[in-house]
N, C-alpha and C positions, 0 to 999 in steps of 0.2 A: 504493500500500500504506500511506505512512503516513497517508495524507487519510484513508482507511478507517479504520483505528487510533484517529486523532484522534477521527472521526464515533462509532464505539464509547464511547471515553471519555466525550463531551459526555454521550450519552445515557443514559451508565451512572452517572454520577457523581449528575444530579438521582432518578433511578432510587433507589438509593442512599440518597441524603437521605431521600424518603419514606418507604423501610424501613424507615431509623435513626429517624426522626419515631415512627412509627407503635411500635417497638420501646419506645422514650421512655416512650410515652403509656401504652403498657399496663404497664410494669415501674413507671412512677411514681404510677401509680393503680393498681395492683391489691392493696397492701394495705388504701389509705386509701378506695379508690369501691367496686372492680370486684368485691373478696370479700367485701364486707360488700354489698352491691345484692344477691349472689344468692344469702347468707343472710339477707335481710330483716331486716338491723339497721342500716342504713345509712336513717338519717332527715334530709329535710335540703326545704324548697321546692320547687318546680314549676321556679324558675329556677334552677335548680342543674344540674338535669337537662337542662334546654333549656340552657345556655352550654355543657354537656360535649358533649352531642350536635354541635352546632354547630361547636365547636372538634375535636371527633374530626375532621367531615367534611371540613374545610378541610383538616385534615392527611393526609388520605389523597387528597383533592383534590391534593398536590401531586404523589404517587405515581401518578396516575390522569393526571395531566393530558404527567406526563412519559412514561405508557407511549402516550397519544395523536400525540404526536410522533413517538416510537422508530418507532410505524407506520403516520405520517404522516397519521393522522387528525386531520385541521388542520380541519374543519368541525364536527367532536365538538369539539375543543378551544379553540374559541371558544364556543360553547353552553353548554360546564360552566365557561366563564371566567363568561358572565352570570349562572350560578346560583351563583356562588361571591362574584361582587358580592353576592348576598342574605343567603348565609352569613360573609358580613364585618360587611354591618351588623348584623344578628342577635349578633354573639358581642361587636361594640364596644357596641352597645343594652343587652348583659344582665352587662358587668363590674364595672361598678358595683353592681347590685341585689348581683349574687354578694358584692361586697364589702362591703356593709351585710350581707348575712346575717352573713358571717364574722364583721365587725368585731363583731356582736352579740351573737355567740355567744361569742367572747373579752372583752368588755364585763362578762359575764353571770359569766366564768370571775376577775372581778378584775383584769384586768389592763390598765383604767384608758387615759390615754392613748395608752398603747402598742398598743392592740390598735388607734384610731383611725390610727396611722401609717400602718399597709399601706395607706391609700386614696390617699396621693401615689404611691407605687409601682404603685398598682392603675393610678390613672390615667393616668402616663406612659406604662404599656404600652398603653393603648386608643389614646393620640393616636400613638405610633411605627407598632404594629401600622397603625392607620389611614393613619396616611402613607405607610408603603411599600406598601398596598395602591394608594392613591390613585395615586403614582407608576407602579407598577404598568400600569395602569389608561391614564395619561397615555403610557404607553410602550409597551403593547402592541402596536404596529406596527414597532415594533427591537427581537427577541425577546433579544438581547444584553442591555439593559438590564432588557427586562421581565421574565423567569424570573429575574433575580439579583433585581430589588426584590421578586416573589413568594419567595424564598425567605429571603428576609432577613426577611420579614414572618412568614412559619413559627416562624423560627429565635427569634424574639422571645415568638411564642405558644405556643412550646414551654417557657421557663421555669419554668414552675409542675409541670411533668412533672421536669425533670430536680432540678427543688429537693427535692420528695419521694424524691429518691433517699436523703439522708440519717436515712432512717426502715432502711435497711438498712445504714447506717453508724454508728449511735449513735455512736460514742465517735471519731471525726473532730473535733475541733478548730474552730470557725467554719465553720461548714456553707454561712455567708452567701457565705463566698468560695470554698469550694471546691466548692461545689456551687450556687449564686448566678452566681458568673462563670466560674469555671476550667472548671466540665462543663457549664453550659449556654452558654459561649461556645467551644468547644471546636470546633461543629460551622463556626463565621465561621474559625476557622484552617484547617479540613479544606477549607474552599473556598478559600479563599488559595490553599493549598496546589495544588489542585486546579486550577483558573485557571494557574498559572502554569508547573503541568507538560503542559496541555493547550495553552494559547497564547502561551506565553514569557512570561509578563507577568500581573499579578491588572487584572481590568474595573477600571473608574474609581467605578461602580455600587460594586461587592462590597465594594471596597478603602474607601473613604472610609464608605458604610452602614455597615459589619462596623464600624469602628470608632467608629463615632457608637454603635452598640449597644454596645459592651464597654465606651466612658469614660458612658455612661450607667449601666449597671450598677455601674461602680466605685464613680461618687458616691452611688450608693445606698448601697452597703454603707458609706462613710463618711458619711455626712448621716442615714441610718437615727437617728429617734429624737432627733434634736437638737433646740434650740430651732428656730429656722427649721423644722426640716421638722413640728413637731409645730402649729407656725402654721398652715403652707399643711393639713393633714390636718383641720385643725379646722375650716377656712372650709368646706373641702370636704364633709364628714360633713353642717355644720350645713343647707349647701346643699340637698343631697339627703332629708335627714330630713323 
């Protein structure tokens, strides 16, 4: 009875993630994408549109790949692991262009160096996202490790969703932190959490990534805009331009 209970749990818990992902994505983009897309005021590149689509799939990729398990469709879920390697490089290939868009369009607004910053942050998410996918990847034959490094890699490319949450917060205080690290790292504590009500203990995976993610996060929001970060931002831009 409780093997059973536990089996429930594992499979409820990534289950879970992918809803909350997916709930993210549409609540953090639907004032800024999804309601202006389908009144036709929402102008923006070709690669705007191809990294959302991309980054949607993957996150629903995680809810799909956990419902493959729950019923034991383990030869589907190898097949959509290969097509999600395509949808990884696909969303790491288009964060940058996405981020010259941005940076240009804040360039364009005045605001000078500062709008060049967000390219050190753009880019440490492409190499994290990448590496836990890689690992992933590397690990995909001990599913223990390998579903915690895909879901860490989510939890990562989910930031840009849960940061537009502060579009329904105006008047929140530093949005950087608390909506930067406190709610988009909220979902690495739900799995703490979760790991150690499930197997006495948090993975060595979860526990050590989860926090390589959140003291990354931190020094962003202190390093944001500083000399040094406005350096590495600037090699970066000029590289790509």
């Amino acid at each position: 009875m409780y093997t059973t209970r536990r089996k429930t749990r594992k499979n409820s818990f990534y289950l879970l993630m992918g809803i909350l992902g997916l709930i993210a994505v549409f609540l953090g983009f639907l004032t800024t994408y999804i309601v202006p897309s389908v009144k036709g005021s929402f102008k923006a590149p070709l690669v705007i549109h191809i990294h959302g689509a991309l980054a949607l799939g993957w996150i629903s990729l995680l809810f799909i790949q956990a419902m493959t398990i729950k019923f034991n469709r383990f030869p589907l879920h190898k097949t959509l692991g290969v097509c999600g390697a395509f949808i990884a490089l696909g969303i790491i290939g288009t964060m940058l262009p996405v981020g010259l868009v941005q940076v240009e369009r804040e360039l364009s607004l005045g605001l000078g160096a500062t709008a060049i910053s967000s390219l050190v942050g753009l880019s440490a998410t492409a190499l994290i996202f990448g590496g836990f996918v890689i690992l992933g990847f590397v690990y995909r034959r001990k599913p223990a490790f390998h579903k915690r490094f895909m879901l860490l890699a989510t939890i990562v490319l989910l930031w840009p969703a849960w940061f537009r949450f502060r579009h329904y917060f105006p008047s929140v205080p530093r949005p950087d932190i608390w909506f930067g690290v406190v709610l988009a790292d909220s979902l690495i504590i739900l799995a703490w959490i979760a790991d150690k009500e499930t197997y006495g203990k948090i993975h060595p995976a979860l526990l050590y990534g989860g926090l390589f993610i959140i003291l990354e996060n931190t020094l962003e929001v202190l390093m944001f805009d500083s000399s040094p970060w406005r350096t590495v931002s600037q090699a970066i831009y000029h590289a790509i331009i």
